[in-house]
C-alpha positions as CSV (number, residue, x, y, z in Angstrom):
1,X,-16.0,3.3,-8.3
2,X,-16.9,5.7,-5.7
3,X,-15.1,6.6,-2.6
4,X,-17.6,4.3,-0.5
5,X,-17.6,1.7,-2.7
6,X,-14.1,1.8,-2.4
7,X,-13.4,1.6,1.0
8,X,-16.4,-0.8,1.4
9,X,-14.6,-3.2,-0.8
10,X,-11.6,-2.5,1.2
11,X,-13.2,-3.5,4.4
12,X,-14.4,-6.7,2.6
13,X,-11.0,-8.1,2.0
14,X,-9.6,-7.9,5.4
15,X,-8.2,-10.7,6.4
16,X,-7.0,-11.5,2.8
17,X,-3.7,-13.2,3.7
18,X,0.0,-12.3,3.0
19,X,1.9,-13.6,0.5
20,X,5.3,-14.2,1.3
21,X,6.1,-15.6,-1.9
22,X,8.5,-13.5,-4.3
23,X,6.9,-14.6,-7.7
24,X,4.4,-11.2,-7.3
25,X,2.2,-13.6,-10.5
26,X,1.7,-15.6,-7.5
27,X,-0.3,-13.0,-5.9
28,X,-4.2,-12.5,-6.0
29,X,-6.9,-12.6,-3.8
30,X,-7.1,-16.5,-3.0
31,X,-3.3,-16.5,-2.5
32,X,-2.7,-13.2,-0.4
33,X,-0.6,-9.9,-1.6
34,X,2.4,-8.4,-0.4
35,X,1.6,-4.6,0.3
36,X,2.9,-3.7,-3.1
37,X,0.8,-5.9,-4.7
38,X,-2.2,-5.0,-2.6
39,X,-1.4,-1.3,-3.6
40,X,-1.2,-2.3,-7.4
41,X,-4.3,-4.6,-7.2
42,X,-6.2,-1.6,-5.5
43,X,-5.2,1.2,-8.2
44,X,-5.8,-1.1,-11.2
45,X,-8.8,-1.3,-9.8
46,X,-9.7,2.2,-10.0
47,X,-8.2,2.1,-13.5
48,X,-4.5,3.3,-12.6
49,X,-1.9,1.7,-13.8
50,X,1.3,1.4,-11.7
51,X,5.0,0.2,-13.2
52,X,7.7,-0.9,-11.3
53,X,10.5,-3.5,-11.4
54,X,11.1,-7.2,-10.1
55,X,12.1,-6.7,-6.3
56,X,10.2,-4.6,-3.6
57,X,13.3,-2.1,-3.6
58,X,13.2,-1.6,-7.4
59,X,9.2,-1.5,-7.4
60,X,8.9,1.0,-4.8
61,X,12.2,3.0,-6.7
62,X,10.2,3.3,-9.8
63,X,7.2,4.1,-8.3
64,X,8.9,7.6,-7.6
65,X,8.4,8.8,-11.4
66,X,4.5,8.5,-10.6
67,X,3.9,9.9,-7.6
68,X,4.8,13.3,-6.4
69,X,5.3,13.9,-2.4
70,X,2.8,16.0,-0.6
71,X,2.6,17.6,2.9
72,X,-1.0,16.4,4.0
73,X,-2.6,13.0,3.1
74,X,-5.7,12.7,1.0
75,X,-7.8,9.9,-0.1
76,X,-5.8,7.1,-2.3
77,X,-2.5,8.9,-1.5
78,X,0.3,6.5,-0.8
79,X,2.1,6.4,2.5
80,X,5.7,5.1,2.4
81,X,7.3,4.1,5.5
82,X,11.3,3.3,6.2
83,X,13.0,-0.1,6.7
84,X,15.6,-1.4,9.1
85,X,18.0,-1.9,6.2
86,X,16.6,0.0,3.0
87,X,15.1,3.4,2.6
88,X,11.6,2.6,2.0
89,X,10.0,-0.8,3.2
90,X,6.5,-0.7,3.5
91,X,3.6,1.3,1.8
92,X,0.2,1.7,2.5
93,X,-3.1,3.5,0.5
94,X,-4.9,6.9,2.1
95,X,-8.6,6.3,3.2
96,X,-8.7,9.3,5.2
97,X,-6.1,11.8,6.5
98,X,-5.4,8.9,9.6
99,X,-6.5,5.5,8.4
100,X,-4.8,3.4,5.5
101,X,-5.4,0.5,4.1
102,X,-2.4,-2.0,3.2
103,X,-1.0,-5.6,3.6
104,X,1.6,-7.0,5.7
105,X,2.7,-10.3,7.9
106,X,2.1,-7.2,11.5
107,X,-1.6,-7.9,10.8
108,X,-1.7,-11.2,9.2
109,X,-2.7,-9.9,5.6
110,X,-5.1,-7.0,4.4
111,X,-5.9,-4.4,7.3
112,X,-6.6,-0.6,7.9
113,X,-3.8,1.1,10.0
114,X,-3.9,4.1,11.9
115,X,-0.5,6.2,10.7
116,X,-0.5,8.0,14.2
117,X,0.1,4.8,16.0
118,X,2.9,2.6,16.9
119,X,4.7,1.2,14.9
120,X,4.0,3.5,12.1
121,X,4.3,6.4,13.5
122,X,7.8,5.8,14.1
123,X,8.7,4.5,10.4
124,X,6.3,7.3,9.0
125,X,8.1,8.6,5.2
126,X,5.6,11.0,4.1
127,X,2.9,10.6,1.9
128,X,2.9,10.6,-2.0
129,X,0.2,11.3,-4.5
130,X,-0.6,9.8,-8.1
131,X,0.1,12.3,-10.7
């Protein structure tokens, strides 16, 4: 899949709801994601796989081992941003160096963000890449 056909099929599934149910099986394109789920559905598209455990927190833990933290976002580079409560809460996938695209209940399922606007900017992590 090319870059274009990427994000064109990115831009297709706005709108695909969230998924507020914790059974991730439950997740899929009729139902909605979570952005986790939205991030795995996305790389196993492109023929990464991506391992992690049964909660958010322990999926997003794991996810450490495969990704490597870098200064300056590229395409399909992973943005983490913090939580209230726990260190990492939200993630989102690198279209360019300020747009991602990622699910979450802020914009009522599948969107693109811009990192350098509120409220990301102020949760902002740093940005991680596939190794």
């Amino acid at each position: 899949m090319t870059k274009d056909e990427f994000i064109a099929y990115i831009v297709s599934k706005q709108g695909t709801p969230f998924n507020t149910n914790r059974d991730l099986s439950t997740h899929s394109l009729e139902t909605g994601f979570d952005c986790y789920t939205w991030v795995v559905h996305l790389y196993t598209l492109l023929g990464k796989e991506l391992v992690g455990g049964p909660s958010q927190y322990t999926q997003l833990k794991d996810l450490r081992n495969q990704f490597e933290k870098v200064e300056k976002a590229e395409f399909l580079d992973i943005a983490l941003f913090y939580g209230q409560m726990i260190e990492v809460r939200h993630m989102a996938i690198m279209i360019d160096p300020y747009r991602a695209t990622h699910c979450s209940p802020i914009t009522n399922g599948v969107s693109i963000l811009e990192i350098n606007r509120k409220p990301w900017v102020n949760t902002f992590k740093g940005f991680y890449r596939y190794k």
